[in-house]
SESE-668083 format. One record per residue (C-alpha): residue in one letter; x, y, z; residue number from 1. Coordinates in steps of 0.1 Angstrom, whole numbers, plus 5000, padded with zeros to 4 digits. Layout:
# residues N
<vose type="A" x="X" y="Y" z="Z" seq="NUM"/>
...
END
This chain:
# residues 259
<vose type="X" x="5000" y="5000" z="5000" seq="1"/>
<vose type="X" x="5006" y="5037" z="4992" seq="2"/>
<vose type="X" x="5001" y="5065" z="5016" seq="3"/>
<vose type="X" x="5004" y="5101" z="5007" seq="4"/>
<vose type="X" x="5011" y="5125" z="5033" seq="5"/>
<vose type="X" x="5000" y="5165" z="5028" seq="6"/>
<vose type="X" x="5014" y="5184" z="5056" seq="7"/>
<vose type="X" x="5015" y="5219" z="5059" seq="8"/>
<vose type="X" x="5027" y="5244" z="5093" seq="9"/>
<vose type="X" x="5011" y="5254" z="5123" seq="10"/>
<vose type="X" x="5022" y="5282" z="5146" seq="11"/>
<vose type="X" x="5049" y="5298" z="5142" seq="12"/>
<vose type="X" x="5082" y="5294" z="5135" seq="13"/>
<vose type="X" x="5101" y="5324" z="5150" seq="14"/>
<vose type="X" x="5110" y="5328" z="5191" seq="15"/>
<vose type="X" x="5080" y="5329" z="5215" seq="16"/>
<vose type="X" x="5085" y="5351" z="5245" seq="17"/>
<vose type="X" x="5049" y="5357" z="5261" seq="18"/>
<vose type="X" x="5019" y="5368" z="5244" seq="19"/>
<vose type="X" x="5018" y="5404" z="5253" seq="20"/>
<vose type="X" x="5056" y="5408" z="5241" seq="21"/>
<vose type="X" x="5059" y="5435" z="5215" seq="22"/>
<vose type="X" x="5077" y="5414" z="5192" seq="23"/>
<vose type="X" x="5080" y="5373" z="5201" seq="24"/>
<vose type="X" x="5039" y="5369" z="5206" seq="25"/>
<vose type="X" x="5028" y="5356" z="5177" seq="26"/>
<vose type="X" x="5025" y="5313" z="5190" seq="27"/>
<vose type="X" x="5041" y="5290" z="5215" seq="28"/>
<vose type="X" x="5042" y="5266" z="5197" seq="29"/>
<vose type="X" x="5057" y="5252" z="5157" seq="30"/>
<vose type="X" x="5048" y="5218" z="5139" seq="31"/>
<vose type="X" x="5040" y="5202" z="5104" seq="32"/>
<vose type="X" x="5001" y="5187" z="5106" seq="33"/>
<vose type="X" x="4978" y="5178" z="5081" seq="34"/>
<vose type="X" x="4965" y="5141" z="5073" seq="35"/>
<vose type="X" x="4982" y="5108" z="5060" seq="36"/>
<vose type="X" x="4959" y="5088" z="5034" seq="37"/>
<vose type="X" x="4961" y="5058" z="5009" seq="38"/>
<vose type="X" x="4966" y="5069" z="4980" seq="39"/>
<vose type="X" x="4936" y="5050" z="4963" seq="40"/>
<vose type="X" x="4915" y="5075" z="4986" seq="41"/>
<vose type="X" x="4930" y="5109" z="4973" seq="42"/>
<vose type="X" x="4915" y="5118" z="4939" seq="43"/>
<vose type="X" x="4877" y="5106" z="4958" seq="44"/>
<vose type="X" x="4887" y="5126" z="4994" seq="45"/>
<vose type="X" x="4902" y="5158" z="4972" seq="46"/>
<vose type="X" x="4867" y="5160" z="4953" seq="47"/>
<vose type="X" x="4845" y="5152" z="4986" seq="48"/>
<vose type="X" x="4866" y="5182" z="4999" seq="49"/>
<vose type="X" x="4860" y="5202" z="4971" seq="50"/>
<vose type="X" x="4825" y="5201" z="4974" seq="51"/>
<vose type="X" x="4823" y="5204" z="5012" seq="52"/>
<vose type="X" x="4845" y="5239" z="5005" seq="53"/>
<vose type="X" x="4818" y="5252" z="4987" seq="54"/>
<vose type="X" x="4789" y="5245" z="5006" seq="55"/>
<vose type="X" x="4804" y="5256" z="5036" seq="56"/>
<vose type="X" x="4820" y="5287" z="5022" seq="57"/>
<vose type="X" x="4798" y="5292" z="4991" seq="58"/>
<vose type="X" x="4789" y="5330" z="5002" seq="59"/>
<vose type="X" x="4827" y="5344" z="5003" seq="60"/>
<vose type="X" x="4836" y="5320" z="4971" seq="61"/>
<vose type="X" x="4806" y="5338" z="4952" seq="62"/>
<vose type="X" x="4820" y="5370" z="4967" seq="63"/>
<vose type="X" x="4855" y="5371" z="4958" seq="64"/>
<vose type="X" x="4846" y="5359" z="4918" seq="65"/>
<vose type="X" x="4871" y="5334" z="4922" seq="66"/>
<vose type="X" x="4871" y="5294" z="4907" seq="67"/>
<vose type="X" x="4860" y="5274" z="4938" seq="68"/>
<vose type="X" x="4885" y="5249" z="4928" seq="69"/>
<vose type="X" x="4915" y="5276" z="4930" seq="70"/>
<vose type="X" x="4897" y="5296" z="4958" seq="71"/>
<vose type="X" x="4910" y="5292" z="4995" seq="72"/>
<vose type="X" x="4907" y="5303" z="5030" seq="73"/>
<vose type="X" x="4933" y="5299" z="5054" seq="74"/>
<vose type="X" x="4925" y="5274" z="5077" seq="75"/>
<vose type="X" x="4944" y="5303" z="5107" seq="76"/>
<vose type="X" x="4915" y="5327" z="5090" seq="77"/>
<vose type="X" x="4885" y="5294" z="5094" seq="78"/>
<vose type="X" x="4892" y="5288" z="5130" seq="79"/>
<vose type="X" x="4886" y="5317" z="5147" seq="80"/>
<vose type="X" x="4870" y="5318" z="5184" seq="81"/>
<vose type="X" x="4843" y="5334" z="5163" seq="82"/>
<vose type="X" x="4838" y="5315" z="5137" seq="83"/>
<vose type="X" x="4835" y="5283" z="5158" seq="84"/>
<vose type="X" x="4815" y="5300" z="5184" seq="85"/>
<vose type="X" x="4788" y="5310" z="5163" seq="86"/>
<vose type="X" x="4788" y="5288" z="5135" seq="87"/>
<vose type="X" x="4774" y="5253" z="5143" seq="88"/>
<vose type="X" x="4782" y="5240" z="5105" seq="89"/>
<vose type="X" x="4818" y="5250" z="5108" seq="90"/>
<vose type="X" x="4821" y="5227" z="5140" seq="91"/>
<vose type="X" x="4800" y="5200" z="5118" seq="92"/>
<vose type="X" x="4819" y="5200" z="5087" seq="93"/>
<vose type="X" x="4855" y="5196" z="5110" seq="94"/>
<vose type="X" x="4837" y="5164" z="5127" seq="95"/>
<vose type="X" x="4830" y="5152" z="5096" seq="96"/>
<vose type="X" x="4866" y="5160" z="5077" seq="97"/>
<vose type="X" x="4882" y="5140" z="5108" seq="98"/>
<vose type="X" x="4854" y="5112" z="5103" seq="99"/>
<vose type="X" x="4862" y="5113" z="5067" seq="100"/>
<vose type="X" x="4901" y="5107" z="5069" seq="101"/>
<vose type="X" x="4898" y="5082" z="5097" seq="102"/>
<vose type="X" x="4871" y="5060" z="5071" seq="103"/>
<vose type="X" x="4895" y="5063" z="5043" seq="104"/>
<vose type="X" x="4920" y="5045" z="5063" seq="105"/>
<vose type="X" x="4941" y="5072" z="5068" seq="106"/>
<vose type="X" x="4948" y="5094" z="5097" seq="107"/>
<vose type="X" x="4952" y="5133" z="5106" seq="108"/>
<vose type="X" x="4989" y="5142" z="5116" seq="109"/>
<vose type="X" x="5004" y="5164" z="5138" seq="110"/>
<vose type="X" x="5037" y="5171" z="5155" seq="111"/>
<vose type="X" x="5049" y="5198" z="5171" seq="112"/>
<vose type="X" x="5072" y="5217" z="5200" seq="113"/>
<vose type="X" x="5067" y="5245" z="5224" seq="114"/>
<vose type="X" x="5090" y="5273" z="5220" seq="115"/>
<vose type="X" x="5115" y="5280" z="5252" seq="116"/>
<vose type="X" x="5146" y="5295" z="5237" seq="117"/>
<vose type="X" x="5148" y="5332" z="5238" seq="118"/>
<vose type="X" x="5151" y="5353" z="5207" seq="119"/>
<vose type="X" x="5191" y="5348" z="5209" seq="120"/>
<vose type="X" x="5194" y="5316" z="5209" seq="121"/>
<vose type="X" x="5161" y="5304" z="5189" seq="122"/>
<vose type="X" x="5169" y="5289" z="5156" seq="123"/>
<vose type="X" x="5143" y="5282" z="5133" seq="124"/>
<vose type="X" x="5157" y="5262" z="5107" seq="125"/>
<vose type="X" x="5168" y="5239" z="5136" seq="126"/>
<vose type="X" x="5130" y="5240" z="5147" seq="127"/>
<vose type="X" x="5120" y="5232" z="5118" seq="128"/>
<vose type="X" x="5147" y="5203" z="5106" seq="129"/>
<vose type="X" x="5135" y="5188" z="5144" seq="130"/>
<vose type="X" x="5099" y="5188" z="5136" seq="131"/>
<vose type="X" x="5103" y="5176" z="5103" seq="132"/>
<vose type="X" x="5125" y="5150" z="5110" seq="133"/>
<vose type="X" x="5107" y="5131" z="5139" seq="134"/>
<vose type="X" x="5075" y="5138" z="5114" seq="135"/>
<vose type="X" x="5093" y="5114" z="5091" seq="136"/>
<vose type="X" x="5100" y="5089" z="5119" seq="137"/>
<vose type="X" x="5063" y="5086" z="5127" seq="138"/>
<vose type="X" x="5049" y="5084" z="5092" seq="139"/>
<vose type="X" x="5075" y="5056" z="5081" seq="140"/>
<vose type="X" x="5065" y="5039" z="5117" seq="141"/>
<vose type="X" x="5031" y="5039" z="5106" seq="142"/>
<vose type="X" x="5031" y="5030" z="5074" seq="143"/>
<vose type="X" x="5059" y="5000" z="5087" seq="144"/>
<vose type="X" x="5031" y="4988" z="5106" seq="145"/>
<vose type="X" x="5010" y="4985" z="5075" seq="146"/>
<vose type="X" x="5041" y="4967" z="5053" seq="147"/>
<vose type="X" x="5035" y="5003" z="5029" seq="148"/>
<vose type="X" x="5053" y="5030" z="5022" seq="149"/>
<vose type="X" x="5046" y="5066" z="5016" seq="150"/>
<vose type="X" x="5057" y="5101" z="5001" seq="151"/>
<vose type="X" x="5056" y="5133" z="5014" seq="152"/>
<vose type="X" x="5036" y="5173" z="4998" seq="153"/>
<vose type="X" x="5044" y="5197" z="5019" seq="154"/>
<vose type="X" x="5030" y="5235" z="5010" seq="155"/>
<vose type="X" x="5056" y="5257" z="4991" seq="156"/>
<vose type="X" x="5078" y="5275" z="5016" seq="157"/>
<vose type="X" x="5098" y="5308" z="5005" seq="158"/>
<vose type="X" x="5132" y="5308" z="5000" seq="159"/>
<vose type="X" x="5156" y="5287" z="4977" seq="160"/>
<vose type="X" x="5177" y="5277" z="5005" seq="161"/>
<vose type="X" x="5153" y="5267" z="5030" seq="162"/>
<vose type="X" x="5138" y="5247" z="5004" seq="163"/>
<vose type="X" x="5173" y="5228" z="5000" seq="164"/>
<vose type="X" x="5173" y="5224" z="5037" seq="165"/>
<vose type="X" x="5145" y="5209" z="5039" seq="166"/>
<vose type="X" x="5152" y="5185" z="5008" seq="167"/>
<vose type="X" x="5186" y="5176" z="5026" seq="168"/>
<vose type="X" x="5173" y="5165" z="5055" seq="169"/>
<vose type="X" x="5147" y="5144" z="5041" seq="170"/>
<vose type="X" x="5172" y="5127" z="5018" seq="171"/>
<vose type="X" x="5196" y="5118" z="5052" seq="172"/>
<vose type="X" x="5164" y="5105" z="5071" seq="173"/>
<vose type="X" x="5156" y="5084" z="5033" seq="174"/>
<vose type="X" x="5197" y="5070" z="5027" seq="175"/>
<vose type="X" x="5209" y="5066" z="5064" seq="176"/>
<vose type="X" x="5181" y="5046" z="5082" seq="177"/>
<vose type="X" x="5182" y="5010" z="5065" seq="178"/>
<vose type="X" x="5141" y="5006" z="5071" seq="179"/>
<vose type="X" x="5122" y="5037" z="5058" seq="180"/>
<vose type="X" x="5097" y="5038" z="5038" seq="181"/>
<vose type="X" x="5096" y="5072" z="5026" seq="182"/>
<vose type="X" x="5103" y="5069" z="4986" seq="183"/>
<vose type="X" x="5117" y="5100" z="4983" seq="184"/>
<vose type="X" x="5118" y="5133" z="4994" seq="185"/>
<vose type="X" x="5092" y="5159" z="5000" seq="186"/>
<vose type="X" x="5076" y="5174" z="4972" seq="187"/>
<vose type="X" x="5064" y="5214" z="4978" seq="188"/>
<vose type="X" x="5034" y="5226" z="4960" seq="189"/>
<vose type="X" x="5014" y="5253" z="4960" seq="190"/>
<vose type="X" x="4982" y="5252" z="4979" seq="191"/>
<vose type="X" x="4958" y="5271" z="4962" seq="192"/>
<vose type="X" x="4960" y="5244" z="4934" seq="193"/>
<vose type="X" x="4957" y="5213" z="4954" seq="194"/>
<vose type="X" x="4923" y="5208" z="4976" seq="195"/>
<vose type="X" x="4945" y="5182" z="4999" seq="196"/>
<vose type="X" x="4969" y="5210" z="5012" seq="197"/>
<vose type="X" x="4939" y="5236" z="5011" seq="198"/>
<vose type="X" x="4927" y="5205" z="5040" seq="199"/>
<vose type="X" x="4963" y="5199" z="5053" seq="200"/>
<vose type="X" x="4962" y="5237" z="5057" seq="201"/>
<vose type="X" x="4925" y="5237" z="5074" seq="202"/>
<vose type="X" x="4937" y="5214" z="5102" seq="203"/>
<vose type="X" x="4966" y="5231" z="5105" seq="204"/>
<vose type="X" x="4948" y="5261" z="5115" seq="205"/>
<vose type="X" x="4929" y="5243" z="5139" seq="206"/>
<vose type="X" x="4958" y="5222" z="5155" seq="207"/>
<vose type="X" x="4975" y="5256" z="5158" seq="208"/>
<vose type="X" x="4949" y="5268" z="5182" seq="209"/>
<vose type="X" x="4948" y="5235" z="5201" seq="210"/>
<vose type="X" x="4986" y="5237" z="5208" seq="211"/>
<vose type="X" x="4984" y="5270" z="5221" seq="212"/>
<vose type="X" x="4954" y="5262" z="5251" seq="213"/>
<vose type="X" x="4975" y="5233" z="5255" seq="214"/>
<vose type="X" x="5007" y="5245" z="5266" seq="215"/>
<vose type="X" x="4995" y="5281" z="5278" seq="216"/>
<vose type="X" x="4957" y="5279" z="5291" seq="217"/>
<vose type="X" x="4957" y="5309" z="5311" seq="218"/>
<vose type="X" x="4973" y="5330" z="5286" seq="219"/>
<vose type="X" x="4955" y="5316" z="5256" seq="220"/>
<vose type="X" x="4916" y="5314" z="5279" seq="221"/>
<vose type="X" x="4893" y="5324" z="5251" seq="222"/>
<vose type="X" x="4903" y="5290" z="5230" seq="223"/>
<vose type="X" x="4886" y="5265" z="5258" seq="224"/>
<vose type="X" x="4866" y="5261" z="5225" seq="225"/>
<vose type="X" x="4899" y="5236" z="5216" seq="226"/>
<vose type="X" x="4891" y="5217" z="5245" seq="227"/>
<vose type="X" x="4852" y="5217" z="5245" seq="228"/>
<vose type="X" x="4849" y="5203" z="5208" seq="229"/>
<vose type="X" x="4879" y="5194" z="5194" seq="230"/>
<vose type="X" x="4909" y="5181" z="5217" seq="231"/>
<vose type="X" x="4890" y="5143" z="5222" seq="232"/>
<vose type="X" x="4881" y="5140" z="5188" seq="233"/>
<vose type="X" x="4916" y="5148" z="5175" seq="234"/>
<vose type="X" x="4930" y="5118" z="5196" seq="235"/>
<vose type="X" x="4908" y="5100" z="5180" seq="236"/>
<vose type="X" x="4918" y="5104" z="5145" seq="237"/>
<vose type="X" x="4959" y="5112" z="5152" seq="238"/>
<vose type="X" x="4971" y="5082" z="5172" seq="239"/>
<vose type="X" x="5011" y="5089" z="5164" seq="240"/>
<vose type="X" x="5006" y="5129" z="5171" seq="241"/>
<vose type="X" x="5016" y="5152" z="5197" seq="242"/>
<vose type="X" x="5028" y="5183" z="5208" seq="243"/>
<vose type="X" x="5062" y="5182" z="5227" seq="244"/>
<vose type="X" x="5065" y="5205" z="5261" seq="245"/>
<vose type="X" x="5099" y="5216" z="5265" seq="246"/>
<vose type="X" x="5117" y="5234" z="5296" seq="247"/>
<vose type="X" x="5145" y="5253" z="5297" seq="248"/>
<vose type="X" x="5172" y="5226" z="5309" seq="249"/>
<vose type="X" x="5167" y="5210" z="5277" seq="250"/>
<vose type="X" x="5199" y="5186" z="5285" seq="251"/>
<vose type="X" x="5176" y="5171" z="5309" seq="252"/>
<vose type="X" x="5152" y="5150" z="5290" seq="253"/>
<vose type="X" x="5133" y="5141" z="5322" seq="254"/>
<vose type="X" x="5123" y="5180" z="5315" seq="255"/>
<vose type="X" x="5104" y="5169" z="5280" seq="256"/>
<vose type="X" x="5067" y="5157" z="5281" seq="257"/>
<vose type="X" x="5044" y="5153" z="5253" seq="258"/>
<vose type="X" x="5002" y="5162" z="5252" seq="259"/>
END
């Protein structure tokens, strides 16, 4: 068997200092989510999408004069505290995207860290090679599990050498572990022409707002919506996910837990 994996980010990838910090507010948290799916379910799950898209948001397609099928709203736009709290459908339509990956034999995806480092000593691209890397360990020990093997579209990042990075690091997980699956290295695409990293970039948005009531409830209060509708359901559907909290002795790995 195939699998396909369309991840895209959530949060943010710079330093994190608090969230009334002039500068370093933005998210405590960065990852890669989206969903992991056979790839005999993609061209039937990208139109199913499709057409859940433009029920859902058929008023602002109309509105913008834009093809439905090259039309999309950010998924950190969809799931505001707003939007969920006053929209029943919206809360609908995400039970039944989860519903509809977890039926196609596939499952959503998610992992990701809490920021610690100050500004000085935060590196992204490190970040980022971290996430990605124990994102490749999970999918190839899923798809192990299954005797499959799977490829990775990820959604186009800027910049010629962080595209290389990311390339690289992919192609040492691929040529120096003996059992993985991955075939080759991630492909980038752009989102606005695939419906699959239009939903990649939906449950991003959501597992983006999640992460930050998980790691910072007090500071992020107004997002107990996360835990009301969402939080159980998401274990449900993402059994090798997780978010990863880190302190500030990172040496110590009795410091790291994972929600």
């Amino acid at each position: 068997m195939h699998f396909i994996a369309y991840l895209d980010e959530f949060g943010h990838i710079g330093p994190f200092v608090s969230r009334n910090h002039p500068s370093h507010r933005t998210s405590p948290v960065f990852g890669l989510g989206g969903f992991v799916l056979p790839s005999d379910k993609v061209r039937a799950f990208a139109t199913w999408f499709y057409q859940l898209k433009s029920n859902l948001l058929q008023f602002e397609i109309d509105r913008a004069g834009i093809p439905a099928y090259q039309w999309e709203k950010k998924g950190a736009s969809l799931y505001t505290t707003d939007n969920i709290t006053k929209y029943r459908e919206l809360r609908n339509a995400t039970f039944r995207l989860m519903n509809r990956i977890k039926r196609d034999e596939g499952m959503v995806f998610y992992v990701g860290i809490q920021k610690t480092h100050p500004p000085e000593t935060h590196d992204s691209k490190k970040l980022y090679r971290t996430v990605l890397r124990e994102s490749i360990k999970r999918i190839d020990q899923f798809c192990l599990s299954r005797d499959a093997h799977f490829q990775m579209i990820l959604d186009e990042q800027d910049g010629v050498d962080f595209r290389t990075q990311i390339v690289t690091e992919a192609s040492i997980q691929m040529f120096t572990q003996s059992r993985t699956t991955m075939i080759e290295p991630p492909i980038q695409a752009e989102s606005h022409l695939f419906q699959t990293l239009q939903c990649a970039d939906w449950l991003c948005g959501l597992i983006g707002r999640i992460g930050c009531y998980m790691v910072l409830p007090n500071a992020y209060s107004e997002l107990d919506w996360t835990a009301k509708y969402f939080t159980h359901r998401l274990k449900s559907v993402a059994p090798t996910s997780g978010i990863r909290l880190e302190r500030p002795t990172l040496g110590d790995r009795n410091q790291n837990r994972e929600i």
